[in-house]
C-alpha positions as a LaTeX table, in Angstrom:
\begin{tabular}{lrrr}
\hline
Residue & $x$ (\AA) & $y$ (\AA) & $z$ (\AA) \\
\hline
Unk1 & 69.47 & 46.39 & 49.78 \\
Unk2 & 65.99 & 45.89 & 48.85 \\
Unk3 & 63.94 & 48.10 & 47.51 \\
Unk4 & 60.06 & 47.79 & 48.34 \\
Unk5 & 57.72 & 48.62 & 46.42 \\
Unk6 & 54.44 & 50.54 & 46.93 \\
Unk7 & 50.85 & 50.00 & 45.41 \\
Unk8 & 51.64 & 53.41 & 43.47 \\
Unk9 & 54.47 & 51.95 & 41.77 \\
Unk10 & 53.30 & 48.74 & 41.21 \\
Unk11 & 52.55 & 48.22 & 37.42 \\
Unk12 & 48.67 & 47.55 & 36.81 \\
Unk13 & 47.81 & 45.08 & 34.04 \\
Unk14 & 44.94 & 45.88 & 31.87 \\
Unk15 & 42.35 & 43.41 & 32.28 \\
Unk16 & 40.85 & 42.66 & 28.70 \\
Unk17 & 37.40 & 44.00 & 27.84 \\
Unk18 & 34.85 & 40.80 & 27.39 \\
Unk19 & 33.63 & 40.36 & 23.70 \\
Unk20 & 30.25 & 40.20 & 23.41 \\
Unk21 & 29.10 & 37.17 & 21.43 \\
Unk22 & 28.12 & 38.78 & 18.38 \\
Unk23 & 32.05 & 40.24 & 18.12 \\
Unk24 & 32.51 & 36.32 & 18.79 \\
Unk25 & 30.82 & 35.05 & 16.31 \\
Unk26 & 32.01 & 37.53 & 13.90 \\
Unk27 & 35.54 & 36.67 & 14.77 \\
Unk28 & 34.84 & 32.86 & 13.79 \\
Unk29 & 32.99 & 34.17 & 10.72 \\
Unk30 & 35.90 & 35.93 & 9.64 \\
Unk31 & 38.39 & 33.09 & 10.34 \\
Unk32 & 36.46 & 30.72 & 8.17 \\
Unk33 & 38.39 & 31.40 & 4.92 \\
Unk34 & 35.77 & 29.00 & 2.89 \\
Unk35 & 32.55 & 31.41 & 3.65 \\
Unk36 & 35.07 & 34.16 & 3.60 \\
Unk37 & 35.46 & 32.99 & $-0.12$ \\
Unk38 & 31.41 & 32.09 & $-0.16$ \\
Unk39 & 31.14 & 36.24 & 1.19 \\
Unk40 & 33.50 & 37.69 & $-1.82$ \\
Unk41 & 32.12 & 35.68 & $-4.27$ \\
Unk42 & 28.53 & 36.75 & $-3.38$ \\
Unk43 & 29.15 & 40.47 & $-2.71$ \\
Unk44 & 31.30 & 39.72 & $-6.40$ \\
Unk45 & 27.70 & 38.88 & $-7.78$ \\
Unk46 & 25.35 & 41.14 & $-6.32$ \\
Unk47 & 27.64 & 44.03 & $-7.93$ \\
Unk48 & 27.84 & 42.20 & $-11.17$ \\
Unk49 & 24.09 & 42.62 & $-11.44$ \\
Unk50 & 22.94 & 45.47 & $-9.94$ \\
Unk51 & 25.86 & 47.97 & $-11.13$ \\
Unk52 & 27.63 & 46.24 & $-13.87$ \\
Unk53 & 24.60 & 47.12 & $-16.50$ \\
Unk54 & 25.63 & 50.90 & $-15.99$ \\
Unk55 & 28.70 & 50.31 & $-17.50$ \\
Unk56 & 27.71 & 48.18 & $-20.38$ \\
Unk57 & 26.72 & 50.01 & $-23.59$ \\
Unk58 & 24.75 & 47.10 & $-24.55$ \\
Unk59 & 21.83 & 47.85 & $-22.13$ \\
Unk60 & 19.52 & 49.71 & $-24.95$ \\
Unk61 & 20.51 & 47.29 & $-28.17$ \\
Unk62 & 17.66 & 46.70 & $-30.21$ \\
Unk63 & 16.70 & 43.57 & $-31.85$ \\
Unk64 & 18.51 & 43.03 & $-34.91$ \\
Unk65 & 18.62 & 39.53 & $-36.24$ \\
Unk66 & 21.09 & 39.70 & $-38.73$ \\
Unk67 & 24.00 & 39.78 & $-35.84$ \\
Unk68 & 22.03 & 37.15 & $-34.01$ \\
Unk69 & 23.38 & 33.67 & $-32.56$ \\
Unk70 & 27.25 & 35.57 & $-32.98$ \\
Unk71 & 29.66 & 33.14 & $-30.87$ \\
Unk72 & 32.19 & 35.88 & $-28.23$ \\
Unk73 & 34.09 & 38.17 & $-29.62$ \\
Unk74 & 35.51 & 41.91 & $-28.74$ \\
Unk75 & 32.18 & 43.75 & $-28.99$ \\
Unk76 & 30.12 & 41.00 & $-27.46$ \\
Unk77 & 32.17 & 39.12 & $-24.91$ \\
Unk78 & 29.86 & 35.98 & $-24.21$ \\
Unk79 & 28.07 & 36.43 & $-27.75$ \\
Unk80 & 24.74 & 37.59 & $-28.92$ \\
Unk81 & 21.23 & 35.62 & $-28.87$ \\
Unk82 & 18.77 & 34.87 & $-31.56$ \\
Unk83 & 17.90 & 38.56 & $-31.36$ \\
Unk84 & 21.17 & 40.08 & $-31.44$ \\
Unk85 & 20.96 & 41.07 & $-28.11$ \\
Unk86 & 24.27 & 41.37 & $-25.68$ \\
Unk87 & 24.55 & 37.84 & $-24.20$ \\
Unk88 & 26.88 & 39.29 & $-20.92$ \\
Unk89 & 24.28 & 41.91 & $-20.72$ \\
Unk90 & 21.40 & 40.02 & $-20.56$ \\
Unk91 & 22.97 & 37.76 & $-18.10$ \\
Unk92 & 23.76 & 40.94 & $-15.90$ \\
Unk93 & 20.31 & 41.76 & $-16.34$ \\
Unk94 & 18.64 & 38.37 & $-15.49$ \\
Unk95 & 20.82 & 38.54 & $-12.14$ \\
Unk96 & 19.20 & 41.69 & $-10.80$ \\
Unk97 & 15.84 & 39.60 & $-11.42$ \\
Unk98 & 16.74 & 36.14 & $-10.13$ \\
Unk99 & 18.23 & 37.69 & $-6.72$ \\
Unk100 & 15.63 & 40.04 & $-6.58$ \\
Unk101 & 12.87 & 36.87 & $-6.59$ \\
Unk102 & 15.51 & 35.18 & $-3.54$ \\
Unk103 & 15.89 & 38.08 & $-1.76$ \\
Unk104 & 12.47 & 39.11 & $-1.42$ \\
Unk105 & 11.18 & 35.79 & $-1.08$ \\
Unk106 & 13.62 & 35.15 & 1.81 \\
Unk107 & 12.13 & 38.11 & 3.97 \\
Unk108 & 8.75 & 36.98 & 3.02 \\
Unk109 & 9.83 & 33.52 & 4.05 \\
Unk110 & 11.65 & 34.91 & 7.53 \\
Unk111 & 9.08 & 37.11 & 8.20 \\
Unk112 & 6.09 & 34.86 & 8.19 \\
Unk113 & 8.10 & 31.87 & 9.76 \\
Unk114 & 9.58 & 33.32 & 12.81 \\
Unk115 & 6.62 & 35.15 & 13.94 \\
Unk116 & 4.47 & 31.92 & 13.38 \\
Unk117 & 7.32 & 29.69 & 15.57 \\
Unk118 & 7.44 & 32.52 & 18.24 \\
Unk119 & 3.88 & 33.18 & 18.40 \\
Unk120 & 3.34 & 28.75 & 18.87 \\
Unk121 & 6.42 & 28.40 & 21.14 \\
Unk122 & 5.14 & 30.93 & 23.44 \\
Unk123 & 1.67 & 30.10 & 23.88 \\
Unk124 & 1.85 & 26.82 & 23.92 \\
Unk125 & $-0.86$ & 24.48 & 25.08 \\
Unk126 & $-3.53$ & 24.07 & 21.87 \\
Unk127 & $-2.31$ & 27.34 & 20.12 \\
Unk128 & 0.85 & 25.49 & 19.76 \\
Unk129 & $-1.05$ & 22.23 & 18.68 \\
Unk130 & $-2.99$ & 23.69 & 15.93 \\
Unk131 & $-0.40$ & 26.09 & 14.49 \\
Unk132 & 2.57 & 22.84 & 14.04 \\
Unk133 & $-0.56$ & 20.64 & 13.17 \\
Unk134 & $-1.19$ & 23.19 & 10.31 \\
Unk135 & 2.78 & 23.64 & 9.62 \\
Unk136 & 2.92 & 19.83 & 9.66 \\
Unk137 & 0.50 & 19.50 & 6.80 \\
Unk138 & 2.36 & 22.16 & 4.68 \\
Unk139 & 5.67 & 20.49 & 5.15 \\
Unk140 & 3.89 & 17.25 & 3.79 \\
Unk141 & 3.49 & 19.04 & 0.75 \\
Unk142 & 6.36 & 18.99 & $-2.36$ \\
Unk143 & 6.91 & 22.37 & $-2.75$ \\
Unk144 & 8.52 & 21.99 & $-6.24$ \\
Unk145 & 5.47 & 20.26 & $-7.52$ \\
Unk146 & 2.87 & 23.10 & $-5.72$ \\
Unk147 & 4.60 & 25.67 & $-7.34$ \\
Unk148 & 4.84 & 24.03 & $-10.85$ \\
Unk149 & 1.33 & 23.69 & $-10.47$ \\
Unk150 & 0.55 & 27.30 & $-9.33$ \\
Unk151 & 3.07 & 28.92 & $-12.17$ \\
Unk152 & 0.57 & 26.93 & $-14.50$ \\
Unk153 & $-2.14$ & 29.05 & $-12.77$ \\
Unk154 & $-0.21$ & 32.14 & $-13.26$ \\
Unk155 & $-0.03$ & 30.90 & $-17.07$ \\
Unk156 & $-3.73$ & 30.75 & $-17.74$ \\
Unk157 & $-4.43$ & 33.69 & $-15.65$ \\
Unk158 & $-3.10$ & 35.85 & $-18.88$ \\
Unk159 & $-0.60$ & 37.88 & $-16.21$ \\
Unk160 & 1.38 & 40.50 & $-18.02$ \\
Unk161 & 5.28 & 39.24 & $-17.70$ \\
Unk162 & 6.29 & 42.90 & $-15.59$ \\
Unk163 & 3.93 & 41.91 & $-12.80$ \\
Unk164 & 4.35 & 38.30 & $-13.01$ \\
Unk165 & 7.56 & 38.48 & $-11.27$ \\
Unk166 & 5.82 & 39.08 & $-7.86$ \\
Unk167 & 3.53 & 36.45 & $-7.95$ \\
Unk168 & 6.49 & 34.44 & $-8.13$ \\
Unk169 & 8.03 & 36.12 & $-5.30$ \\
Unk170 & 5.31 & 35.57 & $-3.25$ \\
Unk171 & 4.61 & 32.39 & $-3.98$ \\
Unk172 & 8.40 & 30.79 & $-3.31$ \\
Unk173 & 8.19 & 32.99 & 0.34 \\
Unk174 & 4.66 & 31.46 & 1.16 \\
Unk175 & 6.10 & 28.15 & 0.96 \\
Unk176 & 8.95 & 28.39 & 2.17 \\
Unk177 & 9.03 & 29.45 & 5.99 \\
Unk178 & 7.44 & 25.95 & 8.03 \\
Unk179 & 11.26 & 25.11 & 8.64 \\
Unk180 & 12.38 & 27.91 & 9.72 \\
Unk181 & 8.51 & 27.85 & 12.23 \\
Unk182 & 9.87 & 24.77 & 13.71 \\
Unk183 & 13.53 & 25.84 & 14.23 \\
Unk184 & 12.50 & 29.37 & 15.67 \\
Unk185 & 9.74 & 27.90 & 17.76 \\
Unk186 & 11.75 & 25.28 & 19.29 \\
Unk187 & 13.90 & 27.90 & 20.67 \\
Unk188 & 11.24 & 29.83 & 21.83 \\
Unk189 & 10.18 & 27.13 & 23.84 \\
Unk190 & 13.57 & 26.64 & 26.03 \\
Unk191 & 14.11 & 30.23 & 25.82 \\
Unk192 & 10.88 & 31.21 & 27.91 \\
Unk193 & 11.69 & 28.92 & 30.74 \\
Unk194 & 14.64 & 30.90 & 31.57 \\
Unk195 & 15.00 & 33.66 & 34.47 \\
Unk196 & 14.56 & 37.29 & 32.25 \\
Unk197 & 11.50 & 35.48 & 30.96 \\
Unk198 & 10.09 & 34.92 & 34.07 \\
Unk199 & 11.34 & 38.67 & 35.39 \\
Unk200 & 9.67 & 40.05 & 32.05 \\
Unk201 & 6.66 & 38.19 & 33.55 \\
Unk202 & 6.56 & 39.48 & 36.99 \\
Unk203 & 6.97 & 42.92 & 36.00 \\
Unk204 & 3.43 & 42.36 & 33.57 \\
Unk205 & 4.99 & 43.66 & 30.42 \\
Unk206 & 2.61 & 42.68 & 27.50 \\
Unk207 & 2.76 & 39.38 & 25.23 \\
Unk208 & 3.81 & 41.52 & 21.97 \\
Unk209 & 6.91 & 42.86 & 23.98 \\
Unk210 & 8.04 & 39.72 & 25.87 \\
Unk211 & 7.52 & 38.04 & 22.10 \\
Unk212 & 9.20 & 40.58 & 19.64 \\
Unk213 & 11.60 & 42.48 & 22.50 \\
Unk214 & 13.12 & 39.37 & 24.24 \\
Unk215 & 12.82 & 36.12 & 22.74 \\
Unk216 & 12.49 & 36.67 & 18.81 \\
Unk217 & 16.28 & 39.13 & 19.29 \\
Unk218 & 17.65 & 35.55 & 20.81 \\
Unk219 & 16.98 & 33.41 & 17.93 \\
Unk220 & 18.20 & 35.84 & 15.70 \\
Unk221 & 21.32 & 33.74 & 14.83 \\
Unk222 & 18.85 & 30.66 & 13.71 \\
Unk223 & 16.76 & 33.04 & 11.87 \\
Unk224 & 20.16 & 34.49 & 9.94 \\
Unk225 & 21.42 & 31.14 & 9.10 \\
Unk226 & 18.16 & 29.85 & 7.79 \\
Unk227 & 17.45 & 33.21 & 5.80 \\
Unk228 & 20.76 & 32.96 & 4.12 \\
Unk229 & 20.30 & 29.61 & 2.98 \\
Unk230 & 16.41 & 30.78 & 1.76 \\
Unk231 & 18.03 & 32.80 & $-0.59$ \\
Unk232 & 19.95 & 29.90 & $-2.33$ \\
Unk233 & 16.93 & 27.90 & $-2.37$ \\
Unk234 & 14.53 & 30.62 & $-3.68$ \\
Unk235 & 17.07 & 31.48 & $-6.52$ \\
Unk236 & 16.66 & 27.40 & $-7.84$ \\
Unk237 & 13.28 & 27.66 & $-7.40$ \\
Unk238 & 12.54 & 30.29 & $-9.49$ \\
Unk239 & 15.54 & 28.86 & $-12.05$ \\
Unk240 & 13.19 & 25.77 & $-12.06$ \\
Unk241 & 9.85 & 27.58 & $-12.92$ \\
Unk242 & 11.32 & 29.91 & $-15.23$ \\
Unk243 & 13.41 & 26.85 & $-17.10$ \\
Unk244 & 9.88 & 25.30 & $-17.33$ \\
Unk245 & 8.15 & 28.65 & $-18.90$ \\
Unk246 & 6.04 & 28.72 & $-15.46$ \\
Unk247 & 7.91 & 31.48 & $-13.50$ \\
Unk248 & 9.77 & 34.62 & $-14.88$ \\
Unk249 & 8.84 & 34.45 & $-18.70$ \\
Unk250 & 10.38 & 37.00 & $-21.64$ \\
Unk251 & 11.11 & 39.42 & $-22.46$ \\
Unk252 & 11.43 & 39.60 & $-18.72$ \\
Unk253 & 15.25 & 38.37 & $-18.26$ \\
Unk254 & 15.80 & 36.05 & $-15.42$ \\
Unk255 & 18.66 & 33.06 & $-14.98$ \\
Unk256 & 15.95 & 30.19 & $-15.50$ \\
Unk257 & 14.38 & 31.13 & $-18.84$ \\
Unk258 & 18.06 & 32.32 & $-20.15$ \\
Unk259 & 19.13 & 28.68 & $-19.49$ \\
Unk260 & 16.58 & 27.12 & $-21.15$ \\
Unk261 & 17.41 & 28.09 & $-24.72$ \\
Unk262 & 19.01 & 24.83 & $-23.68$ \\
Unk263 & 16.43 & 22.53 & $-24.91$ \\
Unk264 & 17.15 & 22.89 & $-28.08$ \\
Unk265 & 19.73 & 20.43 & $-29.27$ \\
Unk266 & 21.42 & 22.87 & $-32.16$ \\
Unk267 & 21.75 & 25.21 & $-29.33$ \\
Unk268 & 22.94 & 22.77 & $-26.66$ \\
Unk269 & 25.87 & 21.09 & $-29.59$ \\
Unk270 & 26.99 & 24.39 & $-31.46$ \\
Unk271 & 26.00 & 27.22 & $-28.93$ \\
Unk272 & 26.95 & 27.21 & $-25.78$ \\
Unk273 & 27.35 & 30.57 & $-25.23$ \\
Unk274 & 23.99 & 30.76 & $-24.79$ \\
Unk275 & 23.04 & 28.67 & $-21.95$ \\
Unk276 & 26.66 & 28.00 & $-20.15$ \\
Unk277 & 27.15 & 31.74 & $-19.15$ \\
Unk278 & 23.79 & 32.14 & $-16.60$ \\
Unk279 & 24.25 & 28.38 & $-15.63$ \\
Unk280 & 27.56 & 29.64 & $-14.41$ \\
Unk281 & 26.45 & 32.50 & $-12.73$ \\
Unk282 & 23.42 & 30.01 & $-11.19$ \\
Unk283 & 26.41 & 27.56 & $-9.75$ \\
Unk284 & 28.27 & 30.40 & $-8.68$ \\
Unk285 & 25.79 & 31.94 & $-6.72$ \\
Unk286 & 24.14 & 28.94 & $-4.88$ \\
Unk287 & 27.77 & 27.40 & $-4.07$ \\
Unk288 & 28.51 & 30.63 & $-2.63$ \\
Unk289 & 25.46 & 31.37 & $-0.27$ \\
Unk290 & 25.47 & 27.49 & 1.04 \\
Unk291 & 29.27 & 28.32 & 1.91 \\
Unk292 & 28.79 & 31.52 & 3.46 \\
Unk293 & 25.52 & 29.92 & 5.28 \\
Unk294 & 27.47 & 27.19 & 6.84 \\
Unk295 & 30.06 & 29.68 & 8.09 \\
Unk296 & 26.86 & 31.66 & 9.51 \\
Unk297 & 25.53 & 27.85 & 11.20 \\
Unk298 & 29.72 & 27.45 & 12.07 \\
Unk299 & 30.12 & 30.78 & 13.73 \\
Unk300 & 27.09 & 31.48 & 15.64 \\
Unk301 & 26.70 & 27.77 & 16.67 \\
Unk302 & 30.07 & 26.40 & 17.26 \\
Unk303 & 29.29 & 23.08 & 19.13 \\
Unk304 & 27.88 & 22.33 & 15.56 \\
Unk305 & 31.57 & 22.02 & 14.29 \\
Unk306 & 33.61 & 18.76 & 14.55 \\
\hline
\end{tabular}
């Protein structure tokens, strides 16, 4: 005998809620196991630096020679320098400043690049012209060679070391956003073609909206890949100027003029402890934001992987 059964008793299945895409791409992000690695690694820094020189009873040492140039032991970990000072301190210290320089460089970078590229992509016509003509020319430019040049400028200027720091800051962000123009711009084109553009149009909201509500929010992605990867590129930029005496100088600590006690040849043969521990922490921290960028380009872009 057969039993029927009614839409009552029927059992429902629960149809699964859509992801949205950012839930998406944060699901690939957190698959990737290399930028997962890149991620801990970086988070690993940022603490090392900005919290570990609470903990470190090294932080007010004064100069005192006579302990100077001691190679690690259980007081000092990674040694002293010339001075006497804490050598695992000082790199701590030089951290906060040489992530400070990419961080802040980055949002000057991202700031003044994707409101250049959305401001030319929308427009179009000659605005468009003249603002890539102009980003053209600056891309034409070496940037490592402009800012060795400028740092010299800084030199001469006479600028006290504590404000120097922001000059440098600004200078790595000013020349550092035409790629990310281009990138964001290029969206900006293909993205105003499309039907909520042409809605947003109809119903007469203002340029500045259409602009900073609706298209800049849908390059986002782009804009996060490209800032991530700023960072790593602002933090060998300033390693460069500061190695060269033309960026971050002393007593201001920083990763580029630690690592250039290196060019002396005593200290380069008989003390490494004095140049291998921030070019460690240099390595680490560039390997670490291209990995975690390239998880960013993987995740939020996947017809970009193989």
């Amino acid at each position: 005998m057969s039993v029927e059964m009614t839409t009552e008793t029927m059992p429902t299945k629960k149809v699964p809620k859509p992801m949205s895409p950012w839930r998406l791409s944060l699901r690939r992000l957190f698959k990737n196991k290399l930028a997962m690695g890149g991620l801990f690694v970086l988070v690993f820094m940022i603490l090392l630096c900005f919290v570990g020189p609470y903990f470190s009873s090294h932080v007010n040492d004064m100069s005192n020679v006579a302990r100077g140039n001691k190679p690690p032991n259980a007081t000092n970990w990674l040694g002293t320098d010339k001075l006497g000072r804490d050598i695992f301190t000082r790199v701590m210290l030089a951290g906060r400043i040489s992530l400070s320089v990419g961080i802040v460089a980055m949002l000057v970078s991202v700031t003044i690049g994707s409101i250049f590229g959305a401001v030319a992509g929308y427009y179009g016509k000659w605005v468009d012209t003249i603002m890539m003509r102009f980003t053209d020319i600056l891309m034409c430019i070496p940037t490592l060679p402009l800012l060795i040049i400028l740092g010299s400028i800084l030199g001469d200027l006479k600028i006290p070391p504590s404000t120097r720091i922001y000059y440098v800051m600004l200078l790595i962000g000013l020349l550092s956003w035409p790629g990310l123009a281009r990138l964001v711009r290029g969206q900006v084109l293909s993205l105003r073609e499309l039907e909520y553009m042409q809605a947003a149009e109809a119903l007469g909201l203002r340029d500045k909206r259409k602009i900073f509500r609706h298209l800049l929010p849908n390059t986002l992605p782009t804009i996060i890949v490209v800032a991530t990867l700023t960072v790593a590129s602002s933090v060998l930029s300033e390693t460069v100027l500061s190695y060269l005496g033309l960026g971050v100088i002393p007593p201001t600590p920083s990763w580029g003029n630690l690592i250039s006690e290196a060019n002396n040849i005593i200290v380069l043969q008989k003390r490494p402890w004095l140049w291998v521990p921030p070019g460690v922490a240099i390595f680490l921290t560039v390997i670490a934001i291209n990995t975690l960028g390239d998880g960013l380009r993987d995740a939020f872009d996947p017809k970009m992987k193989k």
